[in-house]
Structure formats: C-alpha cells, structure tokens
C-alpha positions in Angstrom: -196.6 20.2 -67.4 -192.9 19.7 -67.2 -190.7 18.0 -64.8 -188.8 21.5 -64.6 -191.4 23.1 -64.3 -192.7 21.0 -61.5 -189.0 20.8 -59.9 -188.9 25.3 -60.2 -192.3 25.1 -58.1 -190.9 22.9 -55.7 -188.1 24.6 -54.8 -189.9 27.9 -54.3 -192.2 26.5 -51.9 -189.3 24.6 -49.8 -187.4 28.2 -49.9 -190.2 30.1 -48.8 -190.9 27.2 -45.7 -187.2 27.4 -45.2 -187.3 31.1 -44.8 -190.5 31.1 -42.5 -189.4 28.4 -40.3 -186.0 30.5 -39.7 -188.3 33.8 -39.0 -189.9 31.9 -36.2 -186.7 30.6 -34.7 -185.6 33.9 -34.6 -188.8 35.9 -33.9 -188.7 37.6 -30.3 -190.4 35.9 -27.5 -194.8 35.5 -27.6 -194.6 37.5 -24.1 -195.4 41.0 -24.6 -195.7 44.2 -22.1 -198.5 46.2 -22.9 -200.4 48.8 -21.0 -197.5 50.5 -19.0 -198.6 52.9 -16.2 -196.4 55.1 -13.4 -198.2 55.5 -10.2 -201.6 53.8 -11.9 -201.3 56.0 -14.6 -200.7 56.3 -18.3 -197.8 59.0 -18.9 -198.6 60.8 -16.3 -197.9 64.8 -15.1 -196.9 66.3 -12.2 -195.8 63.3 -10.2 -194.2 63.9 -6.9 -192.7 61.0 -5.3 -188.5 60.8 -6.1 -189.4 57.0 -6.3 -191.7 56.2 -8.8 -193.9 52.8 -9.2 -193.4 51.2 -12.4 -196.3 49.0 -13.7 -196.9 46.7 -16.9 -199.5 44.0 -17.7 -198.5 41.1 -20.0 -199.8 39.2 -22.7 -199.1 36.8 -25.2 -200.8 34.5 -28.1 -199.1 31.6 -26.6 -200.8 29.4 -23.3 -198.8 29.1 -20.1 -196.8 31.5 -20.6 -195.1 33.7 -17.6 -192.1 36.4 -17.4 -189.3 35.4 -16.1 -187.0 38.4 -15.4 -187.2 42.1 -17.2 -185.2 44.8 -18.2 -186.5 48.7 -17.6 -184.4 51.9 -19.3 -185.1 55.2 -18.7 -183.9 58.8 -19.9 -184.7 62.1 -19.8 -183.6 62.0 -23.6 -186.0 60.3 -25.9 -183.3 60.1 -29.0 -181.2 57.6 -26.4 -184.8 55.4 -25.3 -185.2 55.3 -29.1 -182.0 53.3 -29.1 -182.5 51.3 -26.4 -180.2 53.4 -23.8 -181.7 54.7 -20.3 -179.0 57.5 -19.4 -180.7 57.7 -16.0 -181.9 54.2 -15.3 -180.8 50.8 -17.0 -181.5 47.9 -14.6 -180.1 45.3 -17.0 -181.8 41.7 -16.8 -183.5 41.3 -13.8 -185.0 37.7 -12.9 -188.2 38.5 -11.3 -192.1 37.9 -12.0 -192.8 41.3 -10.7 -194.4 43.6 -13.0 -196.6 45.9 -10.7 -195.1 48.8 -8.5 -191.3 47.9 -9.3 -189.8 50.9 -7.4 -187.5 53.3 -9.3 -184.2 53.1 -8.3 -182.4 55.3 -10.7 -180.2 58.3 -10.5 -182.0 61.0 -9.0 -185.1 62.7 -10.0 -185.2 66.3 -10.7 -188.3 68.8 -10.2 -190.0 69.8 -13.3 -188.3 67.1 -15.4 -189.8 65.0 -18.3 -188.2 61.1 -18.2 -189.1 58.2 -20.7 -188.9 54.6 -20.1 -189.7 51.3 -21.8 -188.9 47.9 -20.6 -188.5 44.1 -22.1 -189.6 41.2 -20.6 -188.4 37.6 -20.7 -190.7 34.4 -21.1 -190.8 30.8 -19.7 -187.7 29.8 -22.2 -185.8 32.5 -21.6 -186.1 34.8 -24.8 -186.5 38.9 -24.7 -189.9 40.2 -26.1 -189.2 43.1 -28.4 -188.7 46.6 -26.0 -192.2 48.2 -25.0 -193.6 51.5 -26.5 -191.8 54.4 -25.0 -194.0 55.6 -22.5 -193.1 58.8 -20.1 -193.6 60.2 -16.5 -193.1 63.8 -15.5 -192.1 65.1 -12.1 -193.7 68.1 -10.8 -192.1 69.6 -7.3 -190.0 67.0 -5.6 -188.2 69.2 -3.1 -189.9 72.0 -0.8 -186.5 73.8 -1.7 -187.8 74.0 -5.8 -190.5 76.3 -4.2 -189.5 80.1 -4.3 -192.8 82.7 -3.6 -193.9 85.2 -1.7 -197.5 85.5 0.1 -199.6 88.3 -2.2 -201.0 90.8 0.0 -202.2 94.2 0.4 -200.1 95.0 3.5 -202.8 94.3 6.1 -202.3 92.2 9.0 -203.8 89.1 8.8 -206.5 88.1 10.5 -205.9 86.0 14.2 -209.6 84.4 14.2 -211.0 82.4 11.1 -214.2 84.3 11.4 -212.2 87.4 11.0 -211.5 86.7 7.3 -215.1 87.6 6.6 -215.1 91.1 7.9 -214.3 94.7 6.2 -212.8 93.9 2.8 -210.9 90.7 3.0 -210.6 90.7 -0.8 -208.5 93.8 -1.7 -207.7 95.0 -5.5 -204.1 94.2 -5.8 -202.1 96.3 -8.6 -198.7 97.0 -9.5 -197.3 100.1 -11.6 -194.7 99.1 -13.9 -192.9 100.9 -17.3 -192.8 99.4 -20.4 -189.6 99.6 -22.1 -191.0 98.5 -25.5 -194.1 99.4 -27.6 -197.2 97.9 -26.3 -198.9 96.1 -29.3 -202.9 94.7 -28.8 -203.2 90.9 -30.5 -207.0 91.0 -32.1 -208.4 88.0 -32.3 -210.4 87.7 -35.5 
C-alpha cells in the first residue's frame, strides 16, 4: 500500500467527520412538537369557540431537555403556512413553557372557515426545532347572527301542552310544488 494511497484515505475520512460535525452544529434543536391538538382534538371540525385552545406535547432524543419559548402561525391559506407565514396569527417568539391550552389570540375567526397552524418550539439552549406538521382547525357557527332559517311547518298552531304533541297527526307530509326550468335527467347507479 502506498503512502498516497494511505494519505487519499485519510483525507476522505477527516472531510466526511468535518462535514458531519458541521451538520450537527447546525442541525435544529433535539426538542420537537409532536401530537398537536385544538380543543383536545386532532384537526378538528365544527369548532365553536372564537378562541380556540392550542395544544402540543414535546419530545426529544436528548435528556433534560425543556422548551423555553415557542412560536405559533396560522392562516386560513395553506400555500402561506407552507412558507412559514400565519396571515391571521403569527405570535413571533414567545418565552414560555406553556404548551397546553395556549389561547388564540389572532384576528378574528369567521363561521364556516378552515384555518391551519403549526408552531416551533425552542429548547434549554435556546435553538428553534424545525416548524411542526401543519395541522388545521375548522370553525362551524361562531355567531347566532350566521344562522338564517325558518321553523318547517304545516301551518298548524303549535301545541301549548307537551303532552299535546302526541295527539291527531303531529307528523304532517310536508311538500312543496315547484317548476323545473331544465330537463330532469335520472342518474342510475350501476
């Protein structure tokens, strides 16, 4: 074996160390948020509270570790969450341990609304994990305003007793006439 030989496989090995030991310098923190809930759940539906509790659990490889602030997004757009922008929400760092129930305190709500969120934590030394999975929360009626019905009925007077409901026909066929202005075409299922 030559000493060049020798020298090339040295060199290789004390670039590739080189190059690891940079990639752990500059690898994100060991703290991670996993499990991210809204009001105890998963990406939940038809939520209707205008404030919203945030929830996370943490975990890393590394012992003794704790978070030391966070940082939450959230948008209704999930092109700007990809990019790490919350067009409705972006608390910035905040230093706290918190990471059940945070309260949203965002822009507004709106009924009927789909928003997403992630958040970053930071660890004992101060370093940002990478940003969460986008997770998402969706409002259902938030306002009694959003709600625009009328009662269905037959015309009858309603009943003044409880008991009452039960006597004659308190289940009448309800129908409405209507014209088609287009051809009516049946969809067979095969």
């Amino acid at each position: 074996m030559s000493h060049t030989y020798t020298y090339a496989r040295i060199k290789v090995a004390a670039t590739f160390f080189a190059i690891l030991f940079i990639n752990l310098l500059n690898a994100a923190s060991p703290l991670k948020p996993v499990r991210l809930t809204c009001e105890y759940i998963k990406n939940p539906l038809g939520i209707d509270t205008k404030k919203p509790r945030l929830s996370w659990l943490l975990e890393s490889k590394e012992r003794d570790q704790i978070q030391t602030g966070y940082e939450l997004i959230v948008s209704n757009n999930p092109g700007d969450i990809q990019k790490g922008k919350g067009n409705i929400w972006q608390t910035g760092k905040i230093i706290s341990n918190q990471n059940i129930q945070v309260e949203y305190a965002g822009s507004e709500l709106k009924s009927f609304t789909k928003y997403y969120w992630r958040i970053r934590v930071f660890d004992k030394n101060n370093e940002p994990s990478e940003w969460s999975e986008i997770n998402s929360f969706e409002t259902a009626m938030l306002n009694s305003t959003d709600w625009k019905a009328n009662w269905i009925n037959d015309g009858s007077k309603f009943p003044e007793h409880d008991e009452d409901y039960y006597k004659d026909d308190q289940m009448p066929l309800l129908r409405k006439e209507f014209s088609a202005n287009k051809k009516i075409t049946v969809d067979q299922a095969k």
